[in-house]
N, C-alpha and C positions, 0 to 999 in steps of 0.2 A: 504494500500500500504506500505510495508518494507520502513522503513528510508533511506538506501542506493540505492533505484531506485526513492524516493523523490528527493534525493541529487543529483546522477545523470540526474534526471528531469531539475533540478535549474541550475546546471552546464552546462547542454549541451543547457539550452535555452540560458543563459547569454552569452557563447561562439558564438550563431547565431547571437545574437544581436548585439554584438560588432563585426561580420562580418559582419553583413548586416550594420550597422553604417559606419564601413570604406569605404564598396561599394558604400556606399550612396553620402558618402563624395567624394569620388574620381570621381563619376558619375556624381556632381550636380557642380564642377568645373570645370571651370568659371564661377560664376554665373554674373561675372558682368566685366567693364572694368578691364584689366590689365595693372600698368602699369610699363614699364621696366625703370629703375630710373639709369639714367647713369654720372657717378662722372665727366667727362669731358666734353667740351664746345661742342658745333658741330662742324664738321669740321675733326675730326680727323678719324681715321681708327676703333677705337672702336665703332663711333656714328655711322656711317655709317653699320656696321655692326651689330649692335643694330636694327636697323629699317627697317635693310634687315628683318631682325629674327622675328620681329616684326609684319611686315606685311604678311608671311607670318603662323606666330601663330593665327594670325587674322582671317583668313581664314581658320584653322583647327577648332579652337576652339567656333567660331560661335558667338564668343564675341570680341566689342570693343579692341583693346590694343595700346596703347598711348606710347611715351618717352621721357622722362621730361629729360630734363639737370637739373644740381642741380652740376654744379663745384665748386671747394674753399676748405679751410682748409684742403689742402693736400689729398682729395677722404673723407674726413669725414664730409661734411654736407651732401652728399647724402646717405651717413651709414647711419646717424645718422635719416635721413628722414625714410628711410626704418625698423628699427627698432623700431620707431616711430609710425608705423604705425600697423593695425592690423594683427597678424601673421594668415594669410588667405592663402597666397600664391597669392594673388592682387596687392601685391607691390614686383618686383623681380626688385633686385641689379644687373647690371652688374660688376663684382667683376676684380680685375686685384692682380698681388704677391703684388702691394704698400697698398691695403685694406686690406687683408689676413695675410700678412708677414713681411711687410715693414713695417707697420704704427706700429702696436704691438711691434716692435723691438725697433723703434728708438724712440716713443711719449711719453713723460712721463705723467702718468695722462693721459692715453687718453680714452675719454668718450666709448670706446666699446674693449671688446674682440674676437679676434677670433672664439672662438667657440658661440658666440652669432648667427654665420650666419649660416646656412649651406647649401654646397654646392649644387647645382643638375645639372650643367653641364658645362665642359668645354669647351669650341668652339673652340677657336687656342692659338697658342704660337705664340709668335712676337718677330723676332730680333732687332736691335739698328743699326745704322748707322752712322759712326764718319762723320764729314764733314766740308768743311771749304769754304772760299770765291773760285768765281774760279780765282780771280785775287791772291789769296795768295801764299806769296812762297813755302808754304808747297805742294809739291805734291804725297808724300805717306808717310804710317805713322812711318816709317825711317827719314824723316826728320823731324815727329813732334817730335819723340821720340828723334834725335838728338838735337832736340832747346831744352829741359825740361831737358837735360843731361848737357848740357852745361852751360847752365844757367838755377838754378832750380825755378821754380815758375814765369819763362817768359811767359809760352805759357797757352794763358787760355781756358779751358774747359768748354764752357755754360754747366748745367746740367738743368733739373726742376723735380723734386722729387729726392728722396732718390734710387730708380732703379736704372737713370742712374749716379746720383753722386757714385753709390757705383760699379758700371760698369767700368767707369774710372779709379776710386780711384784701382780697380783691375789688372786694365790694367799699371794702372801706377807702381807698386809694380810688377807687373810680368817683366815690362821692367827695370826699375830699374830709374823709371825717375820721377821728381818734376812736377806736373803741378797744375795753380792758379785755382782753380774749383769757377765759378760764375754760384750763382741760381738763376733762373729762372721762373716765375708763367710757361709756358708753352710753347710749339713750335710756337704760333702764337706770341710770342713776343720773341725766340730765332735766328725764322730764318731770319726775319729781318736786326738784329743786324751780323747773320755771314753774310750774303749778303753783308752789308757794311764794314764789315771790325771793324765791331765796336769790335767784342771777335775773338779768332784766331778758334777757333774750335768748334764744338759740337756733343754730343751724343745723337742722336733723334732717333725718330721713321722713318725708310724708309718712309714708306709713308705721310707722311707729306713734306716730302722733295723730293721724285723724280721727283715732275711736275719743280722746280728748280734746279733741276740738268740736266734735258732734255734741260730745257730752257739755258741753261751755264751759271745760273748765281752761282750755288755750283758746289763743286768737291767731289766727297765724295770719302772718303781714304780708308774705307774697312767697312767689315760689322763685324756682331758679334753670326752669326749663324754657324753650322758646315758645310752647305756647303753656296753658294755664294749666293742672292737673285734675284730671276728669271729678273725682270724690270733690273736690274743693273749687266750683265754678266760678265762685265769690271772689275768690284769692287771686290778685291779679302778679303776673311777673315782676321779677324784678326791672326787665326791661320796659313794661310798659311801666312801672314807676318812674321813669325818667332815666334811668340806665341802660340805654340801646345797645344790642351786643352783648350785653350782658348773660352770660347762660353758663350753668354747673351743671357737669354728668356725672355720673359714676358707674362704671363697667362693671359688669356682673357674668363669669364665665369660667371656664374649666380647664386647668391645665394639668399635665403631669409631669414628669422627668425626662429631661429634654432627650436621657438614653436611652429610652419607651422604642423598641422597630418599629417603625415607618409603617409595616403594615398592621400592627394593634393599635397604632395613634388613627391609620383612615378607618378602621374598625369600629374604634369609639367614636369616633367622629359621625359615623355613618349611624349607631346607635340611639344619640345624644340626638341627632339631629331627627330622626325616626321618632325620638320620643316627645321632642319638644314641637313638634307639629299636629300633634294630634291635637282636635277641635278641644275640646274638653281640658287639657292643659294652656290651650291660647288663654280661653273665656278666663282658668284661675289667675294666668298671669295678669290680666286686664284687671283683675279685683284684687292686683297688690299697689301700695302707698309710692304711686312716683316711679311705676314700672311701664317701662317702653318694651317691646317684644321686638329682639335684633335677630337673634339666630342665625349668627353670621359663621360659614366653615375657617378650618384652623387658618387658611391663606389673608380670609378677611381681616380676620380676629386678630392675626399678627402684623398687618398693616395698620390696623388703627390703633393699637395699644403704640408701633415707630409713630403716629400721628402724635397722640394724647400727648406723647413723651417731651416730645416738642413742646407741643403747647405751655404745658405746666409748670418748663425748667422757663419758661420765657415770662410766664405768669409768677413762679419762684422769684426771678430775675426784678422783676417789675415791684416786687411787693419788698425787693430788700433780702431776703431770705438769703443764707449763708445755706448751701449745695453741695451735696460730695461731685467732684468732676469724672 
């Protein structure tokens, strides 16, 4: 047999085999529980949507899948679990900009990089909600921004992570106004404190907050999406308050170890995105606080998180904010 149809022999079998390998792989995942490892406590609009996803993927995929809280250390003990763990595509991160963009900007020394994870799908974008007592005299954000003008570093700003302290911090440099920003571990111990009267304001998650705005014990001053958020019709934007341009997001989506094969990451990809389509998961997404329905694949997801990246360090940049390079 001539050396060059040897050769070709060798070539085009090793080519089958590293396709029949990746098929293999992609066909024998799930082989076991999944589980989706979420950085926040329960309660919130992320968890809640986690387990929607969840249970449903359960169902597609013929296998167990589970979801562990793992809150703390700013979304990095549950990085850190996941990374931790064998890159199988077994253990998926629910990912938000504070894991992806935030933490990498502002942490010094911090135990992970970005490109450690990668991405396979985005689910939604979530706007912010300023809000305050409903007994407070503030009643739109004309008079908050009035008190922080008048007097600067009166009126204070719960925040908890780095999202919404650098929200405000934008908001305030766009108005032209001083406010005391106080942080926060998270909204179940922020909203509390605005209900009493204990901090004058805060910038949360809607839905963590609308079942107390219903109930009147918050008012919320405006939102921070480009148009107004469905549950709260009243609540006009921050941009149409006289701040044009003005708009907060926050990504909400799933990543694993960026050493995951290529064909278990289009696997889960294909799964994830199989499950978050069903009519029945839309309609729940649509009944959470400040959820927009993206469901964008891992190509998308990774193109907007290089976008957001941009944006935030320029936002970081604008507002003063000391940056890891």
């Amino acid at each position: 047999m001539p050396s060059f149809v040897r050769w070709l022999l060798v070539v085009t079998s090793a080519a089958c085999a590293t396709v029949g390998s990746a098929y293999a792989q992609a066909q024998a995942y799930p082989s076991s529980t999944v589980r989706f490892v979420v950085p926040i406590g329960p309660g919130s609009s992320g968890d809640a949507l986690t387990r929607a996803l969840a249970e449903r993927f359960r169902a597609l995929s013929g296998q167990p899948a589970i979801v562990e809280n793992r809150p703390g250390g700013d979304l990095v003990v549950a990085t850190q679990n996941v990374l931790a763990s064998p890159a199988d595509g077994h253990s998926v991160l629910m990912v938000t900009t504070s894991v992806m963009i935030l933490n990498p900007m502002y942490i010094k020394d911090l135990s992970y990089k970005a490109r450690d994870l990668r991405p396979v799908m985005q689910l939604t974008r979530h706007m912010a909600a300023l809000v305050t007592s409903a007994d407070s005299r503030y009643k739109t954000l004309a008079d908050v921004v009035a008190a922080a003008r008048e007097k600067p570093g009166s009126v204070g700003v719960a925040t908890y992570g780095n999202y919404y302290r650098l929200g405000a911090m934008t908001l305030a440099g766009r108005a032209g106004a001083t406010f005391n920003y106080v942080p926060y571990k998270g909204a179940s111990q922020v909203l509390p404190d605005v209900v009493n009267g204990v901090v004058d304001t805060a910038l949360v998650d809607p839905g963590a907050a609308t079942s107390l705005i219903k109930a009147g014990k918050l008012r919320a001053l405006a939102v921070t999406g480009t148009s107004r958020y469905a549950s709260l019709p009243d609540v006009p934007t921050v941009a149409e308050s006289g701040y044009a341009g003005y708009e907060l997001y926050t990504f909400l989506g799933y990543a694993v170890h960026a050493q995951t094969p290529e064909p278990v990451v289009r696997r889960l990809e294909e799964l994830l995105t199989q499950a978050a389509a069903q009519p029945d998961f839309r309609e729940f997404v649509s009944r959470q606080g400040g959820a927009e329905f993206v469901g964008s694949n891992s190509r998308q997801f990774s193109e907007a998180i290089e976008r957001e990246a941009a944006r935030y360090r320029e936002l970081a940049r604008q507002a003063g904010d000391q940056i890891q390079q």
